[in-house]
Steps between C-alpha positions, in 0.01 A plus 500: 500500500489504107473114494249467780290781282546243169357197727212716606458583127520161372253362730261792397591389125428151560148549697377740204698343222207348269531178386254441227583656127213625364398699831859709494389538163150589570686759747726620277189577229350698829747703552624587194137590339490722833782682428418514152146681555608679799739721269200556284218564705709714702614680200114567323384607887838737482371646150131518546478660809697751452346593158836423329694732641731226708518279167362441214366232272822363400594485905293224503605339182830492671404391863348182353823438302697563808324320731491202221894491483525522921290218486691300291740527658360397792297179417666349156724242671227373752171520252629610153351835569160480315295745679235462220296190485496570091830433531443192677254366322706561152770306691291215577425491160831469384605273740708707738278518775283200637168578469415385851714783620261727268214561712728553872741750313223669352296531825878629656500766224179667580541493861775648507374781242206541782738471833689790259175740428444480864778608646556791200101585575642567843812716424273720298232503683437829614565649160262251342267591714558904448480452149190295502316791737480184713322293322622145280413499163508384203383698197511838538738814505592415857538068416772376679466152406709487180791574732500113594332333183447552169226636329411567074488859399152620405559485115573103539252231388523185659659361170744741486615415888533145420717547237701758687596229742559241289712719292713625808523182668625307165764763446589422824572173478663511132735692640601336846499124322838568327717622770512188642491317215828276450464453154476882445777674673342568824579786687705454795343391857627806720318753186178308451301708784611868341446358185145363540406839714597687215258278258240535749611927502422480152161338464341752811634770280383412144182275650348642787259790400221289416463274809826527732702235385428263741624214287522289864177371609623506842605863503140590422310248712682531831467868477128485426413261789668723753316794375209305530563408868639828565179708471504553133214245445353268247474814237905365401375211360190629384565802325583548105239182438728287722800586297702287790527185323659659251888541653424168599465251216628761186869457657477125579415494118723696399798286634396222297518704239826666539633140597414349170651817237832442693477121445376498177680841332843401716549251731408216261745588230804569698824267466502238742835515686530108496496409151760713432740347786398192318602633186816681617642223639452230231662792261770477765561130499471462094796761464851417584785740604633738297179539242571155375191252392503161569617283252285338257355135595602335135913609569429306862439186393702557231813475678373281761479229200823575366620414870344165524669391145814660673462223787394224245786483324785554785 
């Protein structure tokens, strides 16, 4: 019975098995970016709607970095876990991702942010609904819509937001560049989704007051467009003097940015790993055994002459 259930299962494998690379990786992006968003959206409904008495502000914080690491986990080995199209566009740039995997991946990401606002819209709805008295809004006492995507603070300028983003999104990336780095002692493979949650724990805690900490132009727009659709209406896009373009281009900036200080402050002036095989092994050859130096060249043909007037007179 146990093998006739495998031969069933293998020839459900094979029918669904896909066969082309970059759409399992488009699929992984999907999924992962869900999962990602779900934790968080889930999370700020949890918070909000309760008037933070099931959570608080740092419950959020958290969720994000949680559902970051699960997603990691998930996704790394089929799409290199991006979930961020910063991230892949910095990658592109650097020449780790091709760039015409850039536009698929990033269109992946922020579906899968929206397929993740939906169905967290849905778990929460009737307490989104009891705490809007009903109603979907957007500025107000009662708003609702920060719960999905983020919006500035009412002390911001628009200056200020930009360089909130760019800020948050370069720190980002200055600090996930070197734990794969090979030329400075990465971290190891298995740690590298704790490790970046916990950069990622640190930036919504220090960075997000101003504007959310989107830092992921994905995790901003797939959220808004589903709030959009979902009754919210054009008002998300419209409000703050269209302040949505904002989470959108800062962090693709900032990436760049963040890119560049590693290469040019780090990556640039570490020891390459090749020239000193090169160098360790010619040391190796040049000595003999024991600590003893070859000897001299003159002695050489010193005694190789001696040899020859040896022969000439036998």
């Amino acid at each position: 019975r146990t093998q006739v259930e495998h031969s069933r299962m293998d020839k459900v494998k094979r029918k669904l098995r896909v066969r082309n690379t970059l759409v399992r990786e488009c699929m992984g992006e999907i999924l992962g970016t869900f999962v990602l968003l779900l934790f968080g959206c889930a999370a700020a409904a949890q918070v909000k709607t309760s008037r933070e008495t099931k959570g608080q502000f740092l419950s959020v914080n958290m969720a994000f970095s949680v559902g970051l690491m699960s997603a990691m986990y998930l996704c790394r080995t089929v799409s290199g876990a991006h979930l961020n199209p910063a991230v892949s566009f910095s990658f592109c740039v650097l020449g780790r991702l091709r760039w015409k995997k850039l536009l698929p991946y990033s269109f992946s990401q922020v579906l899968g942010a929206y397929l993740a606002s939906a169905v967290a819209f849905i778990l929460y709805y009737d307490a989104i609904m009891q705490y809007g008295q009903g109603k979907l809004t957007v500025i107000g006492p009662n708003e609702t819509a920060s719960i999905f995507a983020t919006y500035p603070s009412e002390y911001m300028t628009l200056g200020g937001s930009f360089l909130d983003q760019v800020v948050g999104t370069a720190t980002l990336l200055l600090c996930i560049l070197p734990l794969d780095d090979k030329l400075n002692g990465p971290a190891p493979d298995a740690l590298l989704p704790p490790i970046v949650a916990t950069v990622v724990l640190g930036i919504s805690m220090s960075m997000s007051s101003n504007c959310g900490a989107a830092i992921n132009p994905a995790r901003d727009l797939g959220p808004r467009l589903f709030t959009l659709t979902a009754g919210w209406g054009t008002e998300v896009f419209t409000c703050y003097n269209y302040w949505f373009w904002v989470p959108l281009v800062a962090p693709m900036l900032g990436s760049i940015i963040g890119c560049c200080m590693y290469l040019v402050f780090i990556q640039w002036h570490l020891p390459d790993p090749e020239a000193e095989l090169d160098i360790s092994i010619t040391d190796i050859l040049e000595t003999k055994p024991c600590g003893m130096q070859p000897a001299p060249m003159e002695k050489k043909a010193t005694n190789v002459h001696t040899n020859k007037e040896k022969e000439a007179y036998m």
